[in-house]
C-alpha positions as CSV (number, residue, x, y, z in Angstrom):
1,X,35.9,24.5,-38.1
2,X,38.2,21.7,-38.7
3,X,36.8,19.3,-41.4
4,X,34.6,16.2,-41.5
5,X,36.3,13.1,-42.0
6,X,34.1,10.7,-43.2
7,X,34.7,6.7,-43.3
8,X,33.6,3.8,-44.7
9,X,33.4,0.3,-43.4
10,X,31.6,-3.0,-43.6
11,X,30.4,-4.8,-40.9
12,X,29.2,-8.3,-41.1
13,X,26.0,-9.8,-39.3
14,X,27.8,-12.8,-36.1
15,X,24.4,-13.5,-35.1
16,X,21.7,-16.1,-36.5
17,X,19.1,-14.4,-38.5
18,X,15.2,-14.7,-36.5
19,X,13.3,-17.1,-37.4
20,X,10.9,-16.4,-39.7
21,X,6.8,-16.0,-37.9
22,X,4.7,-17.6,-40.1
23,X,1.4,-17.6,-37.6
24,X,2.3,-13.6,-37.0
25,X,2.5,-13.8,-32.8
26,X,4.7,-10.9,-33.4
27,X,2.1,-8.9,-34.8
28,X,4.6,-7.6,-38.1
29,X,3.4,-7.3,-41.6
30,X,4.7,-10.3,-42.6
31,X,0.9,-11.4,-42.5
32,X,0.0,-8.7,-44.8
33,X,2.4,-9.7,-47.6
34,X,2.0,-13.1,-47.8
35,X,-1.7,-14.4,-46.6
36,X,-4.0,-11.9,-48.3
37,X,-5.1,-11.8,-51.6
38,X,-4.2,-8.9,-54.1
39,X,-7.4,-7.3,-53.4
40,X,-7.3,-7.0,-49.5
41,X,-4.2,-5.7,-50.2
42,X,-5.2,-3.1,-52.6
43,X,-8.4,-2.2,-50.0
44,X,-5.8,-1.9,-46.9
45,X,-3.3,0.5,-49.4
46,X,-6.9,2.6,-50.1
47,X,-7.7,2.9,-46.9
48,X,-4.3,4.7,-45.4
49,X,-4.4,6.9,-48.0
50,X,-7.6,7.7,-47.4
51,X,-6.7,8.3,-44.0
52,X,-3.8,10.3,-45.0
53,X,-5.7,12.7,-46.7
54,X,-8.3,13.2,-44.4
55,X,-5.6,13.9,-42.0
56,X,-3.9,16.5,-44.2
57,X,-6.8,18.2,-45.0
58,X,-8.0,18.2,-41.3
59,X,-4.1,20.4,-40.3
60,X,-4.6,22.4,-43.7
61,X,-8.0,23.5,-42.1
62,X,-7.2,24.1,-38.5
63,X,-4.2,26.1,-40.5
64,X,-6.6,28.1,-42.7
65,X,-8.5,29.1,-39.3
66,X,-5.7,30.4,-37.6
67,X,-5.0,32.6,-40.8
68,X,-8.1,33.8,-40.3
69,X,-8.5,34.3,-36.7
70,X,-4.6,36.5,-36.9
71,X,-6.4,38.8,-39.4
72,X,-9.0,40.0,-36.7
């Protein structure tokens, strides 16, 4: 196997940057970050990981259940 050559560049941006959406039609984010306050925020960040873990715990059961159902 003949080796990996690997280079290195730089490439510079030609085009304008986007405007930045300040009324959100785009639907990003951006919203997030800059028009709520610290504690919507820090209710949104709960609320993933909240739904993360319910999540996980939902595969590591349906994973425990097909441990179980192999052993019979």
């Amino acid at each position: 196997m003949p080796p990996v050559e690997l280079t290195i560049g730089v490439s510079f941006q030609t085009d304008p940057l986007p405007v930045l959406d300040f009324e959100n039609k785009e639907g990003t984010m951006f919203s997030l970050c800059s028009c709520m306050g610290e504690a919507d925020m820090l209710r949104t960040f709960v609320e993933e990981a909240a739904a993360l873990a319910s999540l996980t715990l939902f595969v590591g059961m349906i994973a425990v259940w097909a441990q179980l159902f192999c052993q019979f």
